[in-house]
N, C-alpha and C positions, 0 to 999 in steps of 0.2 A: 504494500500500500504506500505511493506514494506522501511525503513529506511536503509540503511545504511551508516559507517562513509569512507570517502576518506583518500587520503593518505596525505590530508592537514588536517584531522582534520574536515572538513567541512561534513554535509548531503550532501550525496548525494541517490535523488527517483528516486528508479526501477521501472518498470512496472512487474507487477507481471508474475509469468510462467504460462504461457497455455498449457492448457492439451489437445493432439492432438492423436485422436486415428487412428493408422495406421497399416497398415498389415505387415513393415517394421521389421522383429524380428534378432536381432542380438544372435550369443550364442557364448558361450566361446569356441576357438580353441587352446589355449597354445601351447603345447608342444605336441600335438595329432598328427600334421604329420610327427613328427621326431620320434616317436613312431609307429608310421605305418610305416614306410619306414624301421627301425630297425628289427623293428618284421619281416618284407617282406624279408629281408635280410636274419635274420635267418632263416625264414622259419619254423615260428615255429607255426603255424596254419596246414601248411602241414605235418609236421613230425607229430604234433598230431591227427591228423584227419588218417593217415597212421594206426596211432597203434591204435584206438578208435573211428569207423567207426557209421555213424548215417542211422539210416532209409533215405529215399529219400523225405518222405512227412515233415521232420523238417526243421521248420525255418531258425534256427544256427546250426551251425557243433559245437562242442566240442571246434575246436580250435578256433575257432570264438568268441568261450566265454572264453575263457581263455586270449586272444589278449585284451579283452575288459577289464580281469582283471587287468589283466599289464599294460592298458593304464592308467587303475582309478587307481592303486596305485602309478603310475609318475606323473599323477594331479590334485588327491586331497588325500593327505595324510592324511585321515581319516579313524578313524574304519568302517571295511567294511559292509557297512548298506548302504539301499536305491539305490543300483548301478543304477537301474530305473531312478530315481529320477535326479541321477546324468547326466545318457547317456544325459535326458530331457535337461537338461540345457548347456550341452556340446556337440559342435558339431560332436558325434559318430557317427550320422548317417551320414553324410556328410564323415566325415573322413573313416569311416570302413562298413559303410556299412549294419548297422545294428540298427532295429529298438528299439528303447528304451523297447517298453513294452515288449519288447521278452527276458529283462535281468534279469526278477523276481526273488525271491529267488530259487522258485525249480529250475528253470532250470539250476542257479548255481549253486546251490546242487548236480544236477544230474551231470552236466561238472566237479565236486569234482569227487564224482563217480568214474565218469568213467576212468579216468587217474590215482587213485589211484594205482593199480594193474601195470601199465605201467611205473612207476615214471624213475624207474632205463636205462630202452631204453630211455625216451623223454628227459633225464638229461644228456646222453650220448651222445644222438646224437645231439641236439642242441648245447653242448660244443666242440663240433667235431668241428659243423657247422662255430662257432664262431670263432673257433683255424684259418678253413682254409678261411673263406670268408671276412675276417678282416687281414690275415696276422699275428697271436699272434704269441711271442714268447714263449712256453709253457716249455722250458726245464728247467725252475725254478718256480717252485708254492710253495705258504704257505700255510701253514695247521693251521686250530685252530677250538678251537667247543665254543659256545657260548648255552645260555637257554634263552626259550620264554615261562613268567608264565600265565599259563590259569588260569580262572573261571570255577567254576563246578569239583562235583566227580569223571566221568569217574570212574563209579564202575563197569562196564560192557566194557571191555574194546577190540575191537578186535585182536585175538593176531598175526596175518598177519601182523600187523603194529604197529611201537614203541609206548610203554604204556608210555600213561601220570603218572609219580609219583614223589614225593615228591622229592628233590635230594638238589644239594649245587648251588643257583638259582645266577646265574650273577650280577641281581636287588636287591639280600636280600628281596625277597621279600620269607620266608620261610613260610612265610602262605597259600601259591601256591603249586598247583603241576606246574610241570614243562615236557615241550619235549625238547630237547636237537634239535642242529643241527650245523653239523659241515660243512666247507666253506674251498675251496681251491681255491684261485689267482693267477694268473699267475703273477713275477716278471716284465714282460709289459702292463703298466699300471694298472695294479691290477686288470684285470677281472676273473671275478669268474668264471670259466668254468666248476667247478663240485661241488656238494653237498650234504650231506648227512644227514637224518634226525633219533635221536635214542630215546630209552625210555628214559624217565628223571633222570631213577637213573642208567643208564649205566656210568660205568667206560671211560675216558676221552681217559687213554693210552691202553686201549682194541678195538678204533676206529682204528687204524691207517693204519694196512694190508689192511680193507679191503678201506679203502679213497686210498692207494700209489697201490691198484690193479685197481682201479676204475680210477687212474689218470693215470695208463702207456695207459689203453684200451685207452680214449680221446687224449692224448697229441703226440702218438705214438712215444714219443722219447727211444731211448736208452738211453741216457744220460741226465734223468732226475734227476733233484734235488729236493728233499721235505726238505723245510725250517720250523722247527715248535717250540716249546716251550719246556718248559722243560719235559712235559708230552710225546712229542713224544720218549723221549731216554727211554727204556725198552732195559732187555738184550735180549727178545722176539723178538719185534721190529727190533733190529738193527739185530738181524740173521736173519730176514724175508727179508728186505731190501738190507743186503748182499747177501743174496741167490738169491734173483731178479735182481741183478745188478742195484740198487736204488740206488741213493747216496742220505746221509741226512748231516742236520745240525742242530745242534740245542744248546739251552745253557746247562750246564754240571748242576746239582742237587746244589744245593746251601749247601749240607752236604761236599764240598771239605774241608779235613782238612788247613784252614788259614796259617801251616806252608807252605805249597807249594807255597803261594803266597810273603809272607815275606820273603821268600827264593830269589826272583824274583830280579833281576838288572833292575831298570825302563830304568836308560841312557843307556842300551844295546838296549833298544829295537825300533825295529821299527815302524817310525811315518807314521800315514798311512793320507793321505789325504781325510779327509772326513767333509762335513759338514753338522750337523743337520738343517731340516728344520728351526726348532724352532729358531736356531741361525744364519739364514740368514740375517737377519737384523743388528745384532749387529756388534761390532769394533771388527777385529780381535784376538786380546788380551781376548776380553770375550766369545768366541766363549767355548765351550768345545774342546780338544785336547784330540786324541787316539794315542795309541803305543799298536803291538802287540809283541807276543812272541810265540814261539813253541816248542810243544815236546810232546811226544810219551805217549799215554795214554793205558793201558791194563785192559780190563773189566773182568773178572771174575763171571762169574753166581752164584747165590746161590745155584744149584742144583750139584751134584756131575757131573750129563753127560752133563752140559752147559758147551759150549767151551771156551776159552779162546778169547775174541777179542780184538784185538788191531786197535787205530786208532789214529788219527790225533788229537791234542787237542790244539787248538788255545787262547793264554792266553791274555786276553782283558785289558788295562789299559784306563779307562777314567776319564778324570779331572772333568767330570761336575757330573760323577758317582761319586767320591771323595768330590768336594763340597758340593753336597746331603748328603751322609752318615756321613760328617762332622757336617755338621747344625744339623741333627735329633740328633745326640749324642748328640749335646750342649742342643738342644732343652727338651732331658729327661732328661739329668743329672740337667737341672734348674728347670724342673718340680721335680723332687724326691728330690731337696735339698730343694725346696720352703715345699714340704710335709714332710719331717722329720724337718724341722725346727719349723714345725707348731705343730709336736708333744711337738718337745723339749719345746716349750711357754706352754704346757697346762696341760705339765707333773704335776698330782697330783690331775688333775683335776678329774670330772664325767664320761670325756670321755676316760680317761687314769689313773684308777684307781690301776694299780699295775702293776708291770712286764709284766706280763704273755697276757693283754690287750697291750701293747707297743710292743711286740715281733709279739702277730696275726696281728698289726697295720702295720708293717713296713715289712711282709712279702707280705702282701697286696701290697703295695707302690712298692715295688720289683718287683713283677711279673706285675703291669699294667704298670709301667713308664717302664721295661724292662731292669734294671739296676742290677738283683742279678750277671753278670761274674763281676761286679768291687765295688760292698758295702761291706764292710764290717761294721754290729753294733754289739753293747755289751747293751742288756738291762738287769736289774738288781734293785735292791733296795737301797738307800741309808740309811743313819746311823739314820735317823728321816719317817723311815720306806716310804717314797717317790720313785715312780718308777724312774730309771735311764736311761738315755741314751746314748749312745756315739756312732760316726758311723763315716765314711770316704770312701771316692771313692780312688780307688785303681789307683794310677796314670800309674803305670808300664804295667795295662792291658789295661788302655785305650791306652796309646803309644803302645801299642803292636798291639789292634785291626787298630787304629790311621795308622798303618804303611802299612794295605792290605785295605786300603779305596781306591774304583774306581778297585778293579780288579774283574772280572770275567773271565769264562773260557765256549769255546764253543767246541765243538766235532762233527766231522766229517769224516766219508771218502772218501773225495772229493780227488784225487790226487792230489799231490802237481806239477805236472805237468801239470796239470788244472786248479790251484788255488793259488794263494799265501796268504802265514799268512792274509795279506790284505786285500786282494779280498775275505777272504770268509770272514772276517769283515764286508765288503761290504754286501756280498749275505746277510747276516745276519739283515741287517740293511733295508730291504724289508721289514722286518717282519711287519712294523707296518701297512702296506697296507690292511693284511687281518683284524686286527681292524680296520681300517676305517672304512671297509667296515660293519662292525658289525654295528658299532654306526651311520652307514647311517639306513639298518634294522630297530632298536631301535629307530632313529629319525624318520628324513622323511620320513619313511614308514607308522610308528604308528602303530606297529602290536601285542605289551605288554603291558600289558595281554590284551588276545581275550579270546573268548569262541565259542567255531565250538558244534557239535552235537555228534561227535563222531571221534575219534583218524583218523579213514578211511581219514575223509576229513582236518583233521589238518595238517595231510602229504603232502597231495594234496595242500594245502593253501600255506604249506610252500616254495614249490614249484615253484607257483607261485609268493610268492614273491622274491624268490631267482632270478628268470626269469627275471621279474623287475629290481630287482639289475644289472643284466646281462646287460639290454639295456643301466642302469642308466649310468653303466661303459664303455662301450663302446662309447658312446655319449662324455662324457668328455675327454677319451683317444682321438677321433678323433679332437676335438676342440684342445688339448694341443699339440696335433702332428703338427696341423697345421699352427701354432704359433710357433715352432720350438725353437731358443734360446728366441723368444722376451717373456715366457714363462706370459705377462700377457696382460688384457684386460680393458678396459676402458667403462665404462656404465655400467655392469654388474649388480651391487646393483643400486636399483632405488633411485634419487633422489642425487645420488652421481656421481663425474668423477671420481674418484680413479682407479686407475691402480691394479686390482685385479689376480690372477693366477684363472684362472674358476677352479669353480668345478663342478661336477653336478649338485648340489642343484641351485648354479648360474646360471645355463645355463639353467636351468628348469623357475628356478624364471625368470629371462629374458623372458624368453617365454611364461610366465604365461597370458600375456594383452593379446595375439592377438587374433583378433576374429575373427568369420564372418559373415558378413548381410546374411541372406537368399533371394534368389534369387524369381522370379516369372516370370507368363509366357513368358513375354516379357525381361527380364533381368535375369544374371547371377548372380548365388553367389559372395559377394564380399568379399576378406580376407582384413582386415585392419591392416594394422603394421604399431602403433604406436611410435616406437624407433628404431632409427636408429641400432642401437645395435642387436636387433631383423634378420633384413635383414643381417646381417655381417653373424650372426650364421646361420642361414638356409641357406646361399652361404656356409660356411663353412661346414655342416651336409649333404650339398650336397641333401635338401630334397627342393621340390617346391609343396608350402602349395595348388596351384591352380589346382596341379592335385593328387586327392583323386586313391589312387592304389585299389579303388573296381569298378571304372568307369575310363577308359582310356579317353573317348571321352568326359567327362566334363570339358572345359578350363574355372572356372570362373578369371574374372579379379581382378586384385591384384591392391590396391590403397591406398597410402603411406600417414600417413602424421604426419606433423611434429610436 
């Protein structure tokens, strides 16, 4: 019989546990009907079953398997293995409607398959679907591509669909091949409503036409805006977008020559009210502080019959960009004095045996600390045949760089009757939405490195995790809309009260306990919700866990506790 101690210190004897065998099986229900209700929403079992039609005597339709993938990657962020396995111990078949052992690997394989050749209709139309049954605002989306590194040669590669190859990998992971896939967000609450997936060593700024053709068909604005990085600005590019009536924005090449900034009057310009996330918390005074500025930028193609374009060029001043570029300067200039001083102690030594060894030394030192615009050395020999040193940071160039710390410049042709210096400051400052949404991907999805069989269904994969994403975002967008200014929530992370802003990851993990008893002939399924927290969100997600959307006339009862 086991022992254990009280909370005085004292034994206190349990009676041991008994082992009671009953028919009673609980499985895990998480976040499975907020996911079904989603998916139902979009409609995205019907639009795929529309374009990729199955015999009459199968099990599952297509979309059916695909609904199931999107469920497994919102509840168990795992590489995708065993989905059988998974359905088994989660309540799928309650939820959707589908038996476990019908989700083996072929028949995922084949649901790859088959939507392969479909991608661009079932990414279209469910982003339509999203834009109009959710109410998005679509007339600003960010543009960006990220890489996902596989396992395997992919020496036979099908060429209907982007080749896995070697390329410049997100992860550093360059001992990979790579696919590429590019993500465009709507400005309202970052959902992803379209997608694009490319070979790995495709060119970044060669995507863009055909992402800003693919977002006019979904968002059906005139007045769209593509927000993107610096790889979106091409003089290609912006004729393309001009010519379409696209309006873009994005930030200017980092080759601007430095005198147009040092040219700049900070106190003329205007303060725009913004605050970064990151600095919500802090005392006003330590917040970062922006000002912008404007004026007329004309691009010039390098081909003789590239036009001339002129457009809007919004000149960006930020103090917290300024205290960044401040530190790292101090930061190399104390590394590269710490290493040429280390020479100057050892001058004569084995490791710096003559000139010509202190000169390859300190050219080295130069180019990794990043300091040859302001060193100047003299190495040389002394009168007792000893290598010499003598070196200095050029103060005049550091004040000089010192003086365009915190500016950049972004360009646009957004009217200025549309837009002020400020406001597209603003649109600009979206941008970080569609990384999020990247490093949701990369996180809680768990999908790098994978290894699929063949490019055909890597596309298809991707797909489906973008779809995922899709539900992930929309699930948080409706929690945060609902919550309105009071912008946070309480119970969220388990075992905490903190007062948290949800995100999806939260709003999943919340949902992650609830489960449900399996029913029998005489009794109903029971859902159990554990946390109060739990019951807010599914009144809030507007889903009700006790009626499964593959059986209308199943009421089991719902039973709470504390």
């Amino acid at each position: 019989m086991p022992v254990y101690v009280g909370r005085d210190r004292s034994p206190v004897r349990r009676s041991r546990a008994e082992l009671l065998i009953t028919a009673v099986v609980e499985k895990r229900l998480g976040a499975l009907p907020a996911c079904a209700h989603f998916l139902r929403r979009l409609d995205v079992a019907g639009i795929i079953d529309g374009l990729c039609p199955v015999r009459d005597v199968a099990h599952l339709t297509h979309g059916q398997v695909v609904e199931a993938l999107i469920a497994n990657r919102l509840s168990s962020p795992t590489p995708l293995f065993k989905v059988a396995r998974w359905a088994q111990q989660w309540a799928v078949e309650d939820v959707f409607g589908i038996h476990a052992d019908f989700l083996n690997d072929d028949r995922i394989a084949r649901a790859l398959d088959a939507i392969a050749p479909h991608l661009d209709e079932l990414i279209g139309s469910i982003g339509a679907k999203a834009i109009t049954e959710f109410g998005i605002d679509a007339s600003r989306c960010h543009w960006d591509m990220t890489s996902v590194s596989l396992y395997g040669a992919y020496e036979n590669p099908d060429s209907d669909y982007p080749v896995v190859k070697f390329g410049h990998p997100k992860d550093r992971r360059t001992d990979l091949k790579q696919i590429q896939a590019g993500l465009a967000v709507t400005g309202d609450g970052g959902i992803p409503v379209t997608h694009r997936t490319f070979s790995g060593g495709a060119a970044e700024v060669s995507q863009v036409t055909g992402a800003m053709t693919a977002l006019r068909q979904i968002a059906q604005r005139p007045d769209l805006l593509l927000v993107g990085d610096s790889k979106l600005l091409t003089h290609d590019n912006v004729s393309a977008m001009d010519a379409e009536g696209v309006h873009f924005l994005a930030p200017a090449a980092a080759s601007i020559d430095s005198a147009v900034y040092a040219a700049l009057d900070l106190q003329s310009a205007e303060t725009v009210e913004y605050t970064a996330e990151r600095d919500a918390d802090k005392p006003a005074d330590q917040r970062a502080a922006y000002r912008v500025l404007e004026d007329e930028f004309t691009w010039k193609g390098r081909r003789k019959k590239d036009p001339a374009l002129t457009m809007r060029r919004i000149l960006v001043h930020s103090t917290g960009n300024a205290t960044g570029q401040r530190k790292a300067r101090d930061k190399k200039l104390a590394r590269a004095r710490e290493d040429l001083e280390k020479i100057q102690r050892n001058l004569g030594t084995r490791h710096y045996p003559d000139a010509q060894k202190v000169a390859d030394t300190v050219a080295v030192i130069a180019k990794k600390r990043r300091v040859s615009a302001y060193l100047h050395t003299d190495a040389g020999t002394g009168p007792d045949g000893k290598p010499t040193l003598a070196w200095s940071f050029d103060q005049a160039a550091i004040e000089a760089e010192a003086a365009v710390d915190g500016w950049y410049a972004l360009l646009t042709n957004l009217p200025a009757d549309q837009a002020t210096a400020a406001q597209v400051l603003l649109h600009y400052k979206g941008q970080g939405a569609v990384e999020r949404r990247y490093s949701h991907v990369n996180g809680p999805f768990a999908i790098a490195p994978m290894f699929l069989q063949n490019n055909r269904r890597i596309a298809a994969l991707i797909t489906v995790i973008c779809l995922a994403l899709l539900v992930f975002s929309l699930i948080e967008r409706q929690v945060r809309q609902a919550l309105g200014g009071q912008r946070t929530m309480r119970g969220l992370q388990p075992g905490s009260n903190q007062a948290l802003r949800p995100t999806g990851e939260l709003i999943l993990t919340a949902l992650s306990d609830l489960r449900m008893r399996s029913g029998t002939a005489t009794s109903p399924p029971v859902v159990l919700v554990s946390e109060g927290i739990q019951a807010q969100l599914l009144d809030i997600l507007e889903v009700d866990p006790t009626r499964p959307r593959w059986l209308d006339t199943r009421f089991p009862m719902c039973e709470g506790h504390s």
